[in-house]
Backbone atoms as SQL, in Angstrom:
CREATE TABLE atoms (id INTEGER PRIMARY KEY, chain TEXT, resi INTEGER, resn TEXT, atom TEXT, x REAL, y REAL, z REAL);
INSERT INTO atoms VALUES
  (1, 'A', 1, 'UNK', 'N', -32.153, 135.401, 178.978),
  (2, 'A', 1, 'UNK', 'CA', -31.051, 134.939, 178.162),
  (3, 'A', 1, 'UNK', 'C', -31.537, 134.199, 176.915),
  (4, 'A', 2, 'UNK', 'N', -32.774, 133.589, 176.957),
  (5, 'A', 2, 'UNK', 'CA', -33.229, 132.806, 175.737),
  (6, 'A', 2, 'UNK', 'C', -33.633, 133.476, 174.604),
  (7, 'A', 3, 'UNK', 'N', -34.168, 134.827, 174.801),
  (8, 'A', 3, 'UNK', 'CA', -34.701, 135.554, 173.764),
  (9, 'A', 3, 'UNK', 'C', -33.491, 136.714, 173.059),
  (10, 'A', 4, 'UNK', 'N', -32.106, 136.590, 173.877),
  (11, 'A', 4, 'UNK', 'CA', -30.678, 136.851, 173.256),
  (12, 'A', 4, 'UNK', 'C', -30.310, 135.942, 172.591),
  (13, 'A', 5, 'UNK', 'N', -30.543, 134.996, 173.207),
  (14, 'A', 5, 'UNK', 'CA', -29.510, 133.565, 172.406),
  (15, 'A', 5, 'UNK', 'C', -30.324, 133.385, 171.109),
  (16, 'A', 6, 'UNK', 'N', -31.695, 133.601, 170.567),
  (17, 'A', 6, 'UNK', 'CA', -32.414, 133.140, 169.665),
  (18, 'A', 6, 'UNK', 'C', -32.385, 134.638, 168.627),
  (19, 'A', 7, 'UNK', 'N', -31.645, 135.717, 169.214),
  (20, 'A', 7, 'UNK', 'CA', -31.862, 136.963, 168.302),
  (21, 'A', 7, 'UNK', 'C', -30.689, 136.723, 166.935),
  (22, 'A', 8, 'UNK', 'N', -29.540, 136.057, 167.430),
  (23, 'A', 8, 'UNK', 'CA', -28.875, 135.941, 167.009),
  (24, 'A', 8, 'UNK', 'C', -29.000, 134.714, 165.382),
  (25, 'A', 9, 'UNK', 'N', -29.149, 135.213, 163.967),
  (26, 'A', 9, 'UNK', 'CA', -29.744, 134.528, 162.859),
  (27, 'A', 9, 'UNK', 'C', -28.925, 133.259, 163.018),
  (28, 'A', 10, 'UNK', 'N', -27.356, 133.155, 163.314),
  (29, 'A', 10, 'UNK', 'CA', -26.731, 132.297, 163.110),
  (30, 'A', 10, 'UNK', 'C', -27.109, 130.954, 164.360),
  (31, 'A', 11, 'UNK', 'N', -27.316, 131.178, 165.388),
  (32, 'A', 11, 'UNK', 'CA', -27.730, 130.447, 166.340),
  (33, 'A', 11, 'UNK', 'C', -29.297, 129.655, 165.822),
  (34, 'A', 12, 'UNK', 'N', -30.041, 130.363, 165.078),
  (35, 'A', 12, 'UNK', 'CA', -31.222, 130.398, 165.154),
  (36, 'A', 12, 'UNK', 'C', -30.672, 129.102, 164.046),
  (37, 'A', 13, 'UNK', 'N', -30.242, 128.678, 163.295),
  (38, 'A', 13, 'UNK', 'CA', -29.528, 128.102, 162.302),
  (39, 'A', 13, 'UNK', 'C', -28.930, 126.804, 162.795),
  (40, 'A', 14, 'UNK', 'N', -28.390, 127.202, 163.479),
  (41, 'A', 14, 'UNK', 'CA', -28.038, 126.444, 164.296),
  (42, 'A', 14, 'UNK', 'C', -28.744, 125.093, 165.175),
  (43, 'A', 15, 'UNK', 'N', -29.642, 125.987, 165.821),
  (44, 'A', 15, 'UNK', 'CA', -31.301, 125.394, 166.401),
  (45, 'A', 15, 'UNK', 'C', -31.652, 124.402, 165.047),
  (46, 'A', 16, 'UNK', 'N', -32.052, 125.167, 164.389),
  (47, 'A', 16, 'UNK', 'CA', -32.785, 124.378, 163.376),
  (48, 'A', 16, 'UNK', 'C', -31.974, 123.262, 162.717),
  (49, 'A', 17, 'UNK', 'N', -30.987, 123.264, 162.672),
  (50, 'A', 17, 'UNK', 'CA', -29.278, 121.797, 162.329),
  (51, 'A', 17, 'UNK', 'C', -30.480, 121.184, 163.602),
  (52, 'A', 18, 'UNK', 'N', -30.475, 121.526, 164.866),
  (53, 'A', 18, 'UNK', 'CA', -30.791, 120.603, 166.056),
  (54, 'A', 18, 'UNK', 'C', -32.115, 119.402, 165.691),
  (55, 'A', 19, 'UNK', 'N', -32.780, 120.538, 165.678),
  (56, 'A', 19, 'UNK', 'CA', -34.212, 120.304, 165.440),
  (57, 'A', 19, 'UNK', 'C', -34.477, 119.412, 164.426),
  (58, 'A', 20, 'UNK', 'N', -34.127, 119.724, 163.267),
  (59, 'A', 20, 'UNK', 'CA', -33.668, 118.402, 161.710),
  (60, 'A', 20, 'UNK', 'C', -32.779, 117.457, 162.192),
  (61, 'A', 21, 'UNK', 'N', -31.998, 117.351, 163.090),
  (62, 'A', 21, 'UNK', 'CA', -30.763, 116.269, 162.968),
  (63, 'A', 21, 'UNK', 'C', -31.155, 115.860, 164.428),
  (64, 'A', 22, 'UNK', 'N', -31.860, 116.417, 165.298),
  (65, 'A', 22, 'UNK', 'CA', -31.694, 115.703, 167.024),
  (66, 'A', 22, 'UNK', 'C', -30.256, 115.946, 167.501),
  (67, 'A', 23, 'UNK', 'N', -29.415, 115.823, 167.287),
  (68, 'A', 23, 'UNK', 'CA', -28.170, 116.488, 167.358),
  (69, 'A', 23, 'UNK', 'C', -26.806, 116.192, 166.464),
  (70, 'A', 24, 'UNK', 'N', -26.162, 117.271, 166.790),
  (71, 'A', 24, 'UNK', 'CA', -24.793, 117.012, 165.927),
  (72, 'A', 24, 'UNK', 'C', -23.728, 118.059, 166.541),
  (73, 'A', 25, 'UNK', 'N', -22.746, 117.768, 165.999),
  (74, 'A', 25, 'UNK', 'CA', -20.648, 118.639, 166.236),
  (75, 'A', 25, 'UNK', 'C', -20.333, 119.624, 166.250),
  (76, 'A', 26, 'UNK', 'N', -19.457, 120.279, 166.571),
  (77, 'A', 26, 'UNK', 'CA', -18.754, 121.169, 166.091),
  (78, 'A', 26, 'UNK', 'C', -18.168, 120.809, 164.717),
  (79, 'A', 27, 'UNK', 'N', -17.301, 119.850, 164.116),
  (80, 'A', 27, 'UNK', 'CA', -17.325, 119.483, 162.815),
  (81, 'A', 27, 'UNK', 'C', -18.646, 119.681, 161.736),
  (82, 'A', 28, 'UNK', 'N', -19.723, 119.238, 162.415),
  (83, 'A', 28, 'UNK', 'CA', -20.909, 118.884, 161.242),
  (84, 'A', 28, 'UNK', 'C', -21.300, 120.687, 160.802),
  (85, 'A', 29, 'UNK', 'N', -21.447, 120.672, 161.968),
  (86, 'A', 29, 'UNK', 'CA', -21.613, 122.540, 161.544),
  (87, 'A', 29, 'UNK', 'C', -20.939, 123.342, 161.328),
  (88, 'A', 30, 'UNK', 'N', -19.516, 122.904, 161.052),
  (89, 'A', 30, 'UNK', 'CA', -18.548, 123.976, 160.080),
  (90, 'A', 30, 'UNK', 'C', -18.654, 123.478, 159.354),
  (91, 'A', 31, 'UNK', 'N', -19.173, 122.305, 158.743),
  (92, 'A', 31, 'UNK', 'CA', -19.346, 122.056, 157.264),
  (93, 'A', 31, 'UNK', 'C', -20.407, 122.592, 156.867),
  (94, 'A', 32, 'UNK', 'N', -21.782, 122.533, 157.663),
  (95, 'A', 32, 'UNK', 'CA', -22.236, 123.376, 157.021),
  (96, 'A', 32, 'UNK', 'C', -22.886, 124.966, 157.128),
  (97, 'A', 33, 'UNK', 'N', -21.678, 125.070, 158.157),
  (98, 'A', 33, 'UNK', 'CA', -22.186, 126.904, 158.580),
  (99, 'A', 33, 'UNK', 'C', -20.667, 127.594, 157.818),
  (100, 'A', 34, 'UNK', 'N', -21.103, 128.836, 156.801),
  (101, 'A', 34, 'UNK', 'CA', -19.819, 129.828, 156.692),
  (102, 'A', 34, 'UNK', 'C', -19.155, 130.540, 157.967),
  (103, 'A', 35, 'UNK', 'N', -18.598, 129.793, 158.996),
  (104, 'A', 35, 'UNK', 'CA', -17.890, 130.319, 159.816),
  (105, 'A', 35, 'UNK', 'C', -16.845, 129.228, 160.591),
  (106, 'A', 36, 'UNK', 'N', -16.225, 129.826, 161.114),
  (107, 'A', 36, 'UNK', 'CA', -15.406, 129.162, 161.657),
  (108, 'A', 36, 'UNK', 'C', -15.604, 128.211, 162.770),
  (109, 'A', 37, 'UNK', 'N', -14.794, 127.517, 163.076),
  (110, 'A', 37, 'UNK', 'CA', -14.651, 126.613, 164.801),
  (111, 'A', 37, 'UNK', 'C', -14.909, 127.273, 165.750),
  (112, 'A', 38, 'UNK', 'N', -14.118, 128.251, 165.879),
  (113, 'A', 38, 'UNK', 'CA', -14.063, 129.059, 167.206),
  (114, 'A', 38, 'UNK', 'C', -15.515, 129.725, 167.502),
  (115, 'A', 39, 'UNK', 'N', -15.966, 130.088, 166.131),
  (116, 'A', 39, 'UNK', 'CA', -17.223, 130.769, 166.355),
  (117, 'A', 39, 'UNK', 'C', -18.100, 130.135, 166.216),
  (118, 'A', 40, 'UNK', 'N', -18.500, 128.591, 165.806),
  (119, 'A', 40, 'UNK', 'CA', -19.404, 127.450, 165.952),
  (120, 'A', 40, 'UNK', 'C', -19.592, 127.428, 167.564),
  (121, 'A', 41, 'UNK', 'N', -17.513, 127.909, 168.143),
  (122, 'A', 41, 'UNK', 'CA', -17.947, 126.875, 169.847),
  (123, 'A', 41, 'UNK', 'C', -18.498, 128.451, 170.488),
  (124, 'A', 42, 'UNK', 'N', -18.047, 129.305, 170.351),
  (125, 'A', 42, 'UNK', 'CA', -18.603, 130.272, 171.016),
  (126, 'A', 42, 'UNK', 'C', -20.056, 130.443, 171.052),
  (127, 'A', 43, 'UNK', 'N', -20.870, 130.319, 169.771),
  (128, 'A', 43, 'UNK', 'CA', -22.420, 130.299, 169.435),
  (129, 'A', 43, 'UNK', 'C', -22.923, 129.098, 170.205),
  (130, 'A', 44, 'UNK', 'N', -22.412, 128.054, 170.424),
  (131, 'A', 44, 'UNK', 'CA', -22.795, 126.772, 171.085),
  (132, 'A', 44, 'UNK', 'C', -22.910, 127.104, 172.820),
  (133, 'A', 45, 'UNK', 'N', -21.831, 128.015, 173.348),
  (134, 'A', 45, 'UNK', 'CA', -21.234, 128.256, 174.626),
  (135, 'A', 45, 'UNK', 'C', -22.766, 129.277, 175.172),
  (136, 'A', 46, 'UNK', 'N', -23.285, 130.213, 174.273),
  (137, 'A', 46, 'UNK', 'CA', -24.368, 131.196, 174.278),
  (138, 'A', 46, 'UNK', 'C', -25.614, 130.508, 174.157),
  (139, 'A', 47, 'UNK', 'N', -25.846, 129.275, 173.328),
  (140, 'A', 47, 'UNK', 'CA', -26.753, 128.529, 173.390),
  (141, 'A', 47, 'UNK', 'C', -26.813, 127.807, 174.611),
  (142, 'A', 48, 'UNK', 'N', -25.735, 126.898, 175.357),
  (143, 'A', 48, 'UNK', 'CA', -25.799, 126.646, 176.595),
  (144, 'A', 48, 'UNK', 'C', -26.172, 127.163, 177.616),
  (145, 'A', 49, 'UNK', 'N', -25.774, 128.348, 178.008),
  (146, 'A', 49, 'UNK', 'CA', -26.311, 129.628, 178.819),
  (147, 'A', 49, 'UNK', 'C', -27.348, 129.754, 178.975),
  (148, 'A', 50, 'UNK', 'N', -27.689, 129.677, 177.959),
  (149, 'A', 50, 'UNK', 'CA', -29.387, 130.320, 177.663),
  (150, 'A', 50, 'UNK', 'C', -30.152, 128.897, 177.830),
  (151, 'A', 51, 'UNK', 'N', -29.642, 127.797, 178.445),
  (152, 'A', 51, 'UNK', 'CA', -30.359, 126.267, 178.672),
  (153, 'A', 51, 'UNK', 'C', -31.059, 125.515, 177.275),
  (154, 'A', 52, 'UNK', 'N', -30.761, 126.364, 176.342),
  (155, 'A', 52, 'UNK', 'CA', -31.183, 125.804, 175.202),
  (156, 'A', 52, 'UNK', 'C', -30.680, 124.049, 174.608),
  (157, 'A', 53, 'UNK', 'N', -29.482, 124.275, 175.036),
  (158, 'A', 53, 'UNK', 'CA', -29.012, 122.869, 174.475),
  (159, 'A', 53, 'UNK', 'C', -27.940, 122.517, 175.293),
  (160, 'A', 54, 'UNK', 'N', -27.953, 121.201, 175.117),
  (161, 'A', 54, 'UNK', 'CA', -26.909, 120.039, 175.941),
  (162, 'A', 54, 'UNK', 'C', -25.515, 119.352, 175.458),
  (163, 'A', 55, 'UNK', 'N', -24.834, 119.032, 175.934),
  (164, 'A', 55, 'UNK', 'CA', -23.958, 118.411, 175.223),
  (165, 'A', 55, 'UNK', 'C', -24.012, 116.966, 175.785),
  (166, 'A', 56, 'UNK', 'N', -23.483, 116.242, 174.595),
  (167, 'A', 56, 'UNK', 'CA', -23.673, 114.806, 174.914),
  (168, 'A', 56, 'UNK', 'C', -21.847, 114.015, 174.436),
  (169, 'A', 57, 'UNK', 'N', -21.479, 113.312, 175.828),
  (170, 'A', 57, 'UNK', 'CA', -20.196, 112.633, 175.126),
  (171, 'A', 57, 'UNK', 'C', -20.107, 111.820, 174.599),
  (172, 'A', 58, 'UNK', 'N', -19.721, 111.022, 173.071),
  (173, 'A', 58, 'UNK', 'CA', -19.851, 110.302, 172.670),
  (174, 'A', 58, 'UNK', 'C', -18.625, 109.478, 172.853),
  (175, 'A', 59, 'UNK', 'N', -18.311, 108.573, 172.055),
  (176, 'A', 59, 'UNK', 'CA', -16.931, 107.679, 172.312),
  (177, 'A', 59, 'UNK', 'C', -15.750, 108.221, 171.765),
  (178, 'A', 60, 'UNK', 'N', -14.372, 108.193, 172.611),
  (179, 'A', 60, 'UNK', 'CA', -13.860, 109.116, 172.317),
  (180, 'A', 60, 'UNK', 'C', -13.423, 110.818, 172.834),
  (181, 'A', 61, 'UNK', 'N', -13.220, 111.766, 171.658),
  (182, 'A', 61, 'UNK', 'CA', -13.161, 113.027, 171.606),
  (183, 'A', 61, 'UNK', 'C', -14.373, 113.368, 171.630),
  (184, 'A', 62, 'UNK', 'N', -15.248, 112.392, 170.847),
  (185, 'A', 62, 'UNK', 'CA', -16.724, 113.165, 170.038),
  (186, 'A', 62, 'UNK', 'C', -17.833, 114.082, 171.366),
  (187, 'A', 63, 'UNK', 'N', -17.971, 114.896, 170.583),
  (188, 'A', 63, 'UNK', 'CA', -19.102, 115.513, 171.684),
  (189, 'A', 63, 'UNK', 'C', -20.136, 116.208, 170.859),
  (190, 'A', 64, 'UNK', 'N', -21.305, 115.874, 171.273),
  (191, 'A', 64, 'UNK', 'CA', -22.482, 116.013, 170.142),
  (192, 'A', 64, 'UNK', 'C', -23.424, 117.042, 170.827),
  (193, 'A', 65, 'UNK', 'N', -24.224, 117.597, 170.346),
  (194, 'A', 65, 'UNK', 'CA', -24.919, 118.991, 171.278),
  (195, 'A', 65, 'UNK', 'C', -26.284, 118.839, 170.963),
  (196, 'A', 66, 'UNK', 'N', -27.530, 118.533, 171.712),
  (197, 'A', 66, 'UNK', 'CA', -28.845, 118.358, 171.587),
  (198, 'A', 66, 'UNK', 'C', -29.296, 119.361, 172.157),
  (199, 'A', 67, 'UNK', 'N', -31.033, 119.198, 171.446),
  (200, 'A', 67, 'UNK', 'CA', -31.579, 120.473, 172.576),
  (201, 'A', 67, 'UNK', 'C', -32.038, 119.983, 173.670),
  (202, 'A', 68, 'UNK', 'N', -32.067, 120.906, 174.689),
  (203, 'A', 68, 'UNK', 'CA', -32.582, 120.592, 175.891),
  (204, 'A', 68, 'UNK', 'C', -34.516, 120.467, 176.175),
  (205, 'A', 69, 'UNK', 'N', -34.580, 119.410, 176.061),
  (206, 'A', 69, 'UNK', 'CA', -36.150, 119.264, 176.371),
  (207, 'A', 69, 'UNK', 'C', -36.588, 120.269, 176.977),
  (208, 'A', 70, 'UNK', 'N', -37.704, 121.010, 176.814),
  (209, 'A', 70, 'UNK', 'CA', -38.802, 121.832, 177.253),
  (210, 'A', 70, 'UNK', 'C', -37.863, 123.260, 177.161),
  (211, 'A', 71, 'UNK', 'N', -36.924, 123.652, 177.178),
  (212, 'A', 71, 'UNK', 'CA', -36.272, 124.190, 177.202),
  (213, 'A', 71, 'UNK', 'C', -37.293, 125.841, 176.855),
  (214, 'A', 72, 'UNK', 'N', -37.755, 125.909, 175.686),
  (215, 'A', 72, 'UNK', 'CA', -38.294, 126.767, 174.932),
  (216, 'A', 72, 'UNK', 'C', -39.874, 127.217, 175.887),
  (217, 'A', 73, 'UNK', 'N', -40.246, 125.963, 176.929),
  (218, 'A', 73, 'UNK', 'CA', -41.413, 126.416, 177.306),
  (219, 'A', 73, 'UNK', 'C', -41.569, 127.489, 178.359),
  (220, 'A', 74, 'UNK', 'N', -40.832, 128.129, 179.175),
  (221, 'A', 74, 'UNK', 'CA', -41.051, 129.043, 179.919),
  (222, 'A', 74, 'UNK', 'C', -41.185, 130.376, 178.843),
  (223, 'A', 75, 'UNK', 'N', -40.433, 130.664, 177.920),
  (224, 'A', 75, 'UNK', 'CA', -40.203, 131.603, 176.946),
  (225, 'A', 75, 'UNK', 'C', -41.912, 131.512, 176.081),
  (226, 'A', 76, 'UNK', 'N', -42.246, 130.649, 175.394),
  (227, 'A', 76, 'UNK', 'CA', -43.697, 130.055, 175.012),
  (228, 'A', 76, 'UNK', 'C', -44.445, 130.478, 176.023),
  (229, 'A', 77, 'UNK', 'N', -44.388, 130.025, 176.907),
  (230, 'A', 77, 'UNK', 'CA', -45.527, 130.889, 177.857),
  (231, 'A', 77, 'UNK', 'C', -45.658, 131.992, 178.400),
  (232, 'A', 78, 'UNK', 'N', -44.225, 132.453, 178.597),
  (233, 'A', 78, 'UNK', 'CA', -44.635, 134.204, 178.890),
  (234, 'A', 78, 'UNK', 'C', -44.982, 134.871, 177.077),
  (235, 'A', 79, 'UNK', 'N', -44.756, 134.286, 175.903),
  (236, 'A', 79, 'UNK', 'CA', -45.102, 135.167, 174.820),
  (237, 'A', 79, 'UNK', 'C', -46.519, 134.797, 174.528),
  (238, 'A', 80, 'UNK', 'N', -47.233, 133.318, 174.996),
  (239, 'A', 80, 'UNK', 'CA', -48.173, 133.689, 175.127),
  (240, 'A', 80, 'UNK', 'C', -49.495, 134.666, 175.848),
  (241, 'A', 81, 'UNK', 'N', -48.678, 134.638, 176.802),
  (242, 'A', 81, 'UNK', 'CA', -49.435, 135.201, 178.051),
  (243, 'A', 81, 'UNK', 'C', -49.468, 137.307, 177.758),
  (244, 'A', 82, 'UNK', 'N', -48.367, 137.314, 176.980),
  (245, 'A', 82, 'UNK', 'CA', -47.896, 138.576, 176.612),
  (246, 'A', 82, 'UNK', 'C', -48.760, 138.894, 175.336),
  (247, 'A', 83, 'UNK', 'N', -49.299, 138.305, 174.185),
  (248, 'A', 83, 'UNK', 'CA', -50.213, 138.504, 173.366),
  (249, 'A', 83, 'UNK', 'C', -51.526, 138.077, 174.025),
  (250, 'A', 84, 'UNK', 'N', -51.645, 137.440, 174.713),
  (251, 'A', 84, 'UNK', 'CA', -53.326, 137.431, 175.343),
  (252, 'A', 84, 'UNK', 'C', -53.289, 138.957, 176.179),
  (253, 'A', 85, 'UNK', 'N', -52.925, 139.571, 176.617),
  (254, 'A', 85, 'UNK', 'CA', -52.529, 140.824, 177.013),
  (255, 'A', 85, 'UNK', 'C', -53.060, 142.055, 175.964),
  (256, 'A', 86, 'UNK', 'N', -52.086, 141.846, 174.804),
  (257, 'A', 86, 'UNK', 'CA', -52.041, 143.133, 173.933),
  (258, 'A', 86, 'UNK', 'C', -53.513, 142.595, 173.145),
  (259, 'A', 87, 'UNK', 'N', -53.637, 141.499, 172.696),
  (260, 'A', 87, 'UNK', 'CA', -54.820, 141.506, 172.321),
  (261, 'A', 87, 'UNK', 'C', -56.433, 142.310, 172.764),
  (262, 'A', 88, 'UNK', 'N', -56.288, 141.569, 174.164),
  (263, 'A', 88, 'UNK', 'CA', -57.322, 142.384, 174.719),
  (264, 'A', 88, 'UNK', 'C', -57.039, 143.873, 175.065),
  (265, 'A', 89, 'UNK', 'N', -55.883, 144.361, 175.030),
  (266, 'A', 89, 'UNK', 'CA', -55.976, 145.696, 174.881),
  (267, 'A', 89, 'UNK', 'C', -56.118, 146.459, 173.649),
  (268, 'A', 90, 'UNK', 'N', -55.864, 145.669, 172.513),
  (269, 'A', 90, 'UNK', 'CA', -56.423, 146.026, 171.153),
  (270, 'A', 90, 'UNK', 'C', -57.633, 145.933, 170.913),
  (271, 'A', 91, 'UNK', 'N', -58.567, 145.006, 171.647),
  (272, 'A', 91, 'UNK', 'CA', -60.205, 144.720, 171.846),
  (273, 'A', 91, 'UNK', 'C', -61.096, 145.975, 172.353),
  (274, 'A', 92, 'UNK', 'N', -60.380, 146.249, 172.839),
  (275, 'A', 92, 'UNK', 'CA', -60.459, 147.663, 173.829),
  (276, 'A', 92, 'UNK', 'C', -60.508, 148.647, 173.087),
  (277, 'A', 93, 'UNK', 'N', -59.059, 148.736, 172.552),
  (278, 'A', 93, 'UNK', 'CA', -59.425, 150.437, 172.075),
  (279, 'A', 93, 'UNK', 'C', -60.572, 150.709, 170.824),
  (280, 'A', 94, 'UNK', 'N', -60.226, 149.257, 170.082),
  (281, 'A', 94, 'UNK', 'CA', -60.807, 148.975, 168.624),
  (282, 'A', 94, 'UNK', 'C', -62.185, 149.392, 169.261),
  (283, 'A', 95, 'UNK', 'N', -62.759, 148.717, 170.446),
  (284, 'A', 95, 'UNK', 'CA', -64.280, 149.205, 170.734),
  (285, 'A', 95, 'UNK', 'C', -64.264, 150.363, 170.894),
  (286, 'A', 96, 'UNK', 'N', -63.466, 150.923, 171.899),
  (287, 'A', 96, 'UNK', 'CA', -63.609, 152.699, 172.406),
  (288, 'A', 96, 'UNK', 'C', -63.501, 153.236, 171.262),
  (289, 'A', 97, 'UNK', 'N', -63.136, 153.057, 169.977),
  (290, 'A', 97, 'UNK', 'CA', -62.556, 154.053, 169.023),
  (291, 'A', 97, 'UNK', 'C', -63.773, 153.866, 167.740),
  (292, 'A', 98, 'UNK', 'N', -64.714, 152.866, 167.819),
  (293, 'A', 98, 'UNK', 'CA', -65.745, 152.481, 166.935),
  (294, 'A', 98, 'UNK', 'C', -66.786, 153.114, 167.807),
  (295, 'A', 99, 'UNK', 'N', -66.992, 153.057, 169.144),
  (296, 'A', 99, 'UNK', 'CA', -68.292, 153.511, 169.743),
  (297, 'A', 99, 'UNK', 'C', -67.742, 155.237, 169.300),
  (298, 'A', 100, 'UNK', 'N', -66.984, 155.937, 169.714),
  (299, 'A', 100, 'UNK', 'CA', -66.599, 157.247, 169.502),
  (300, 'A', 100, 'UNK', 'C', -66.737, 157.805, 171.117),
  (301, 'A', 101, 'UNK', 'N', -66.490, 159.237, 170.510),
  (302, 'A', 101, 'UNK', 'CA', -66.870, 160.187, 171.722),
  (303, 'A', 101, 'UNK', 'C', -68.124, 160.286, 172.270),
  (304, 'A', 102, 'UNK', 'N', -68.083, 160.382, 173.391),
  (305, 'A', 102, 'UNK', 'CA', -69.824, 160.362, 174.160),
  (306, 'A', 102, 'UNK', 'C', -70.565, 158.891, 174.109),
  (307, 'A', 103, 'UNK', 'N', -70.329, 158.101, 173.715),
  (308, 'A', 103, 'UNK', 'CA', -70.483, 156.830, 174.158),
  (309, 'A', 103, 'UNK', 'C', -70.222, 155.746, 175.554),
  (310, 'A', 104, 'UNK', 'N', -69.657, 157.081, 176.320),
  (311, 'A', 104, 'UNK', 'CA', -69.527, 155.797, 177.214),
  (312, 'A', 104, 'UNK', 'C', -68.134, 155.891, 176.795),
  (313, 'A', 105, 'UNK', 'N', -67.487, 156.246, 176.388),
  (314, 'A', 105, 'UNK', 'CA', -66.146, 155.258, 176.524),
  (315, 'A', 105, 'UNK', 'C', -65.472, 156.803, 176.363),
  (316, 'A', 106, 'UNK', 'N', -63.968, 156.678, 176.373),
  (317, 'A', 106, 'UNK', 'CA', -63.005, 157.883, 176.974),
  (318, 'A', 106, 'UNK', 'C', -63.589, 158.635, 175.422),
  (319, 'A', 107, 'UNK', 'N', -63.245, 160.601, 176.792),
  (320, 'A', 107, 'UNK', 'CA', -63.785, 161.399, 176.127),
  (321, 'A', 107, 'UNK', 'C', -62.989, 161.564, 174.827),
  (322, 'A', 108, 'UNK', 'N', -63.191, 162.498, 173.952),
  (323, 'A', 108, 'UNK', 'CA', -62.178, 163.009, 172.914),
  (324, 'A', 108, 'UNK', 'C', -61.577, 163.912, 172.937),
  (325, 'A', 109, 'UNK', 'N', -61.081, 164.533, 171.983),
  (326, 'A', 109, 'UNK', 'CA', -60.829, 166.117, 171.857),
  (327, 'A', 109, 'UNK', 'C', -61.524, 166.969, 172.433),
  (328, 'A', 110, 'UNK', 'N', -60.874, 168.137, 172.885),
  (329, 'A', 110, 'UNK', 'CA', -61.967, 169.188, 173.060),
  (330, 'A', 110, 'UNK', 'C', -62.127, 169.748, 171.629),
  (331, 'A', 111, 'UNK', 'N', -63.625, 170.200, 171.795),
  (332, 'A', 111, 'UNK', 'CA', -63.889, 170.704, 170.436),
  (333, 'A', 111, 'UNK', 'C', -63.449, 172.257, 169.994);
């Protein structure tokens, strides 16, 4: 769900309001997102889901939306773990494909 919730540019926008401000509204971000309420709370509702962020009650109506600590690290570690992967399989071919045919490494074409 985290790597849906983050595909989305406007969310991603969103995040980053978080990240600069530690948190803020549904108000603060229709002021400064071109969209509406409904679709501030819906993008917020998809960010929740996805454990990305929290809501916090303030005094009052107010309700303010932070991110959720560590939130991002299970996602961080499988994309690391996923380029230590392709890397060394790029290590690989880059060698098999510099040594060539008859080296030891997979055959080629038939001639």
């Amino acid at each position: 769900m985290v790597f849906g919730a983050l595909a989305d540019p406007t969310r991603r926008l969103m995040l980053g309001t978080l990240l600069r401000d530690g948190a803020t509204s549904v108000p603060a971000l229709t002021a400064e997102l071109p969209i509406t309420r409904q679709a501030i709370a819906k993008h917020l509702a998809v960010l929740g889901e996805a454990g990305l962020i929290e809501r916090r009650f303030g005094g009052g109506r107010a309700v303010h939306y932070q991110l959720r600590p560590g939130a991002l690290s299970p996602a961080a570690t499988w994309m690391q773990e996923a380029d230590s992967a392709w890397a060394g399989r790029l290590d690989r071919l880059k060698s098999a494909v510099e040594q060539g045919p008859g080296a030891g490494g997979p055959a080629g074409p038939p001639a």
